[in-house]
C-alpha positions in Angstrom: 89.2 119.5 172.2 89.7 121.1 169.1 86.8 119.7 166.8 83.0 118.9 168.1 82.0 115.2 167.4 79.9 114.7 163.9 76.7 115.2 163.4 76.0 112.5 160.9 77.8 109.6 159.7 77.2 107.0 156.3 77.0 103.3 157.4 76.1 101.1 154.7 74.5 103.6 152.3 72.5 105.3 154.8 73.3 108.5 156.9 73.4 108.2 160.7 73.0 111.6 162.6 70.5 114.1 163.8 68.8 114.9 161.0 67.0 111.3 160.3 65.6 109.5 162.9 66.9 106.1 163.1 67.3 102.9 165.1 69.7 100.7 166.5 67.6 97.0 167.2 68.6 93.6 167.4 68.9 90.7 170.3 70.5 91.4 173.7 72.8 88.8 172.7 73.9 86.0 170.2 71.9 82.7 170.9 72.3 80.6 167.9 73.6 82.0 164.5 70.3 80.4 162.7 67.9 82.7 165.4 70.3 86.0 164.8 70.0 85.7 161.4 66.1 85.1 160.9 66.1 88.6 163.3 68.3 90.3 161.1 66.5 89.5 158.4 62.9 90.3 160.0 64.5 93.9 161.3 65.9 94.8 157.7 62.0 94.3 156.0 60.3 96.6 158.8 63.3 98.9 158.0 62.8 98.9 153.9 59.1 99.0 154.8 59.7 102.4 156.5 62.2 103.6 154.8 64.1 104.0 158.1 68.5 103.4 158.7 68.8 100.8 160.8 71.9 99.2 162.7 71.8 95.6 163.5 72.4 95.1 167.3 73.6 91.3 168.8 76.0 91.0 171.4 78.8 88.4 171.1 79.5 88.1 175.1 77.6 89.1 177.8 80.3 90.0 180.6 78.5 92.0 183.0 75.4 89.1 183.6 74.1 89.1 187.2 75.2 85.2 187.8 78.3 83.5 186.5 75.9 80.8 185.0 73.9 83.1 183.7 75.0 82.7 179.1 77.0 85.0 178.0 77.0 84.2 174.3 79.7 82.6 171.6 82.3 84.7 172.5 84.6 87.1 170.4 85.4 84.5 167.3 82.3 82.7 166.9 80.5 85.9 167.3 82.2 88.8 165.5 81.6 85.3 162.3 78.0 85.4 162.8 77.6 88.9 162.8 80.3 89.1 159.5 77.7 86.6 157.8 74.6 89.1 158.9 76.4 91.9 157.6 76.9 90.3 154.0 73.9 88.8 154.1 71.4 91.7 154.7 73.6 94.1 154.6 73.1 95.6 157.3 75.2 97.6 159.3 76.0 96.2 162.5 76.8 96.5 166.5 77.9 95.0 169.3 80.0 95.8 172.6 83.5 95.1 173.6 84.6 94.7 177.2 88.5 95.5 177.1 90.6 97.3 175.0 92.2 93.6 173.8 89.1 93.4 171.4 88.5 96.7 169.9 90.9 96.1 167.2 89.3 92.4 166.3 85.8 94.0 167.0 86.7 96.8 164.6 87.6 94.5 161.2 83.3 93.6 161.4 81.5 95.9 163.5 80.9 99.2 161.6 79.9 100.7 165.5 81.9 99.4 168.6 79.4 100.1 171.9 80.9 100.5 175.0 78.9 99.5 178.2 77.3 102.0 181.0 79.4 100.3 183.4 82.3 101.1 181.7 81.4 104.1 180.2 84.3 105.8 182.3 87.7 103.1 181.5 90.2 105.4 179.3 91.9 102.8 178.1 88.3 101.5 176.4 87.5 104.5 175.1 90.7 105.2 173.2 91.0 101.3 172.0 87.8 102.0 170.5 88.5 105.4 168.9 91.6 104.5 167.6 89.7 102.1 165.3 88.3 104.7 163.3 85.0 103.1 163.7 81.7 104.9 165.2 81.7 104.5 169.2 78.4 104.3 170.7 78.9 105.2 174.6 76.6 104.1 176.9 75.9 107.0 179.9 76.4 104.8 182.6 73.6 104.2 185.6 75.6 106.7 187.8 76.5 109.3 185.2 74.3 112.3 184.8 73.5 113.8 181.9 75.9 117.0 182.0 78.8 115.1 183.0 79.6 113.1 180.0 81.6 115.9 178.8 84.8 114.3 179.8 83.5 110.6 178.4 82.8 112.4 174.9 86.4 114.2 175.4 88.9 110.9 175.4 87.1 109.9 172.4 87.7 113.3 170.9 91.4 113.7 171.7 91.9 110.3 170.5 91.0 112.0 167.1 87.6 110.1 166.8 84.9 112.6 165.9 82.5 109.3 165.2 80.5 109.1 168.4 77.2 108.6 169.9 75.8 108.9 173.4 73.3 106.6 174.7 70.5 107.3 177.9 69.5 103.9 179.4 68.0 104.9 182.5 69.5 106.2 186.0 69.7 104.1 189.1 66.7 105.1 191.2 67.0 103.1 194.5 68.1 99.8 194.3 66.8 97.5 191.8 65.3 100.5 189.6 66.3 102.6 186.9 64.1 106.3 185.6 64.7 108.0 183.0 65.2 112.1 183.2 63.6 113.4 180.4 65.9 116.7 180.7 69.1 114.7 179.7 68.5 114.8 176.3 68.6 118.4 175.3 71.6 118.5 178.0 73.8 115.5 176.3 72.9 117.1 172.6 74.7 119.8 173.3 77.4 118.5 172.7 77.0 118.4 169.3 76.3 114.4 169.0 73.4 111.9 168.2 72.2 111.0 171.4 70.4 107.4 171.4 67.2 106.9 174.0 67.9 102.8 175.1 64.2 102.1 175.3 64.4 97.9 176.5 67.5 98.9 178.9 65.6 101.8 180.5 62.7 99.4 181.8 65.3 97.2 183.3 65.4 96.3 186.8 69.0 95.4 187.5 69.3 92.4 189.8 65.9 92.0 190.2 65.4 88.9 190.1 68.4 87.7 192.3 69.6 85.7 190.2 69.2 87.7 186.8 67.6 91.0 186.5 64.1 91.8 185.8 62.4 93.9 183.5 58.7 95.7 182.6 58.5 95.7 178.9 55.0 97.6 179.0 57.0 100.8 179.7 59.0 100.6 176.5 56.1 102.3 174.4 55.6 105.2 176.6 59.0 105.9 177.6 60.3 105.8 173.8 57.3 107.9 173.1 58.2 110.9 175.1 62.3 110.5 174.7 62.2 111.0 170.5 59.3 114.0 172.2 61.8 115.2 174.4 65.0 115.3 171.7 66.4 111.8 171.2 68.2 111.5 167.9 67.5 107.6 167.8 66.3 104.3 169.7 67.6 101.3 170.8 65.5 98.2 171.4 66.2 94.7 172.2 64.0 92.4 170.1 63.3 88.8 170.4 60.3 86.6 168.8 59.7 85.2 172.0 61.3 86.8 174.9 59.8 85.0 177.5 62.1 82.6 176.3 65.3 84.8 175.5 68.2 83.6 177.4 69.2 87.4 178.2 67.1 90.5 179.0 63.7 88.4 178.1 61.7 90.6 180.4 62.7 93.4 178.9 62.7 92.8 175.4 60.3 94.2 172.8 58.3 91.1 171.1 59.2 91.3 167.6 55.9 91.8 166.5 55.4 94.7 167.5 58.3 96.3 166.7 56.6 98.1 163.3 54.2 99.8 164.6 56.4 101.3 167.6 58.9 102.1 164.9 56.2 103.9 162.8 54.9 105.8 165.3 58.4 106.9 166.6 59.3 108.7 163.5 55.8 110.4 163.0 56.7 111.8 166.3 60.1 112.6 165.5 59.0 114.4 161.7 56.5 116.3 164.0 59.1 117.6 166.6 61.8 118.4 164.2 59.2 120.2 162.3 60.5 124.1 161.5 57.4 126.2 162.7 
């Protein structure tokens, strides 16, 4: 590789990097375009309110759900329109993941960040669909990835000739049906030189769980994204829903959007106070 990844990046009129904390928040997926954008809408105020960048998060298709009836969302057409409207709308930049290479390019003419899922954190051809968009790759650090290996992840981005990428933590597999989150990764994945994102709602997960569908703890999303913007993380990701006991995806372990302010604000007093120079 002969160039690091970037540091920072401008979406939308704000800077993205490691200087800034900022977040990446939104529904685990698309229910109805009406209940995205009234999210949207509620995430972009708290944002203005504390002065803090802010990617809009939805996902257009669910593919790796526990059951086959479990919904999956609208699907790529219906779902890369909705989250064109949010984007003109609030303008707000926005997020979502892709599955196979087939959609990076459609993905890429409305997303201004393609994410790639922790289960597929590791497909080549993925990775360089997405890079050779152009566009910002967030990659999830899959459940069986530790931290010092996602050297050769970050590396097929890089020789792609993308330097626009982020790493994400969302918990490693502890057992079955339980994730934990190594505090130690972060200062590992930073240095390689890219924004590393702490996936707070993920983190608490408890894949499969529930047989059908996986579970979830939401009371350890305070804590846990507490001590990762402590322990070095660049960013947060949350999955918000007014009413996740009745989300139809990741409901038990999405943040309520009420409280998402006050989590927010205390994240970046913690991160100012961290980043502090002595």
């Amino acid at each position: 590789m002969s160039q690091g990844p970037l540091n920072e990046v401008s979406l939308g009129g704000r800077r993205f990097g490691r200087e800034e904390f900022f977040v990446i928040a939104g529904p685990c997926v698309i229910e109805t375009p009406e209940l995205t954008l009234a999210i949207a809408q509620d995430l972009k105020a708290v944002a203005q309110r504390l002065d803090l960048p802010l990617i809009f998060k939805a996902s257009f298709d669910k593919a790796n759900r526990t059951s086959v009836t479990s919904f999956r969302g609208p699907g790529l057409e219906e779902g890369l329109r909705v989250l064109a409207e949010i984007r003109r709308i609030t303008g707000l930049p926005v997020i979502s993941d892709i599955h196979t290479p087939a959609q990076a390019e459609a993905a890429a003419t409305v997303l201004d960040v393609l994410q790639i899922p922790a289960f597929l954190c590791r497909q080549t051809d993925l990775l360089l669909a997405a890079a050779a968009t152009g566009r910002v790759i967030n990659v999830k650090k899959g459940q069986f990835v530790a931290p010092h290996d996602v050297g050769p992840i970050l590396g097929k981005v890089l020789e792609a000739g993308n330097r626009q990428v982020w790493l994400t933590e969302r918990g490693y597999s502890f057992g079955y049906n339980n994730l934990v989150v190594d505090m130690r990764g972060f200062d590992q994945m930073r240095a390689f030189g890219c924004p590393v994102v702490f996936d707070a709602t993920h983190s608490v997960q408890l894949p499969g769980g529930q047989g059908s569908c996986s579970g979830g703890d939401r009371s350890f999303i305070a804590p846990l994204a507490q001590a990762a913007v402590a322990a070095g993380a660049d960013a947060v990701f949350l999955e918000v829903h007014p009413r996740p006991e009745a989300a139809l995806c990741d409901g038990p372990n999405s943040l309520p959007l009420a409280q998402v302010e006050a989590l927010l604000r205390r994240l970046q007093a913690i991160h100012a106070l961290v980043r502090r120079e002595d």
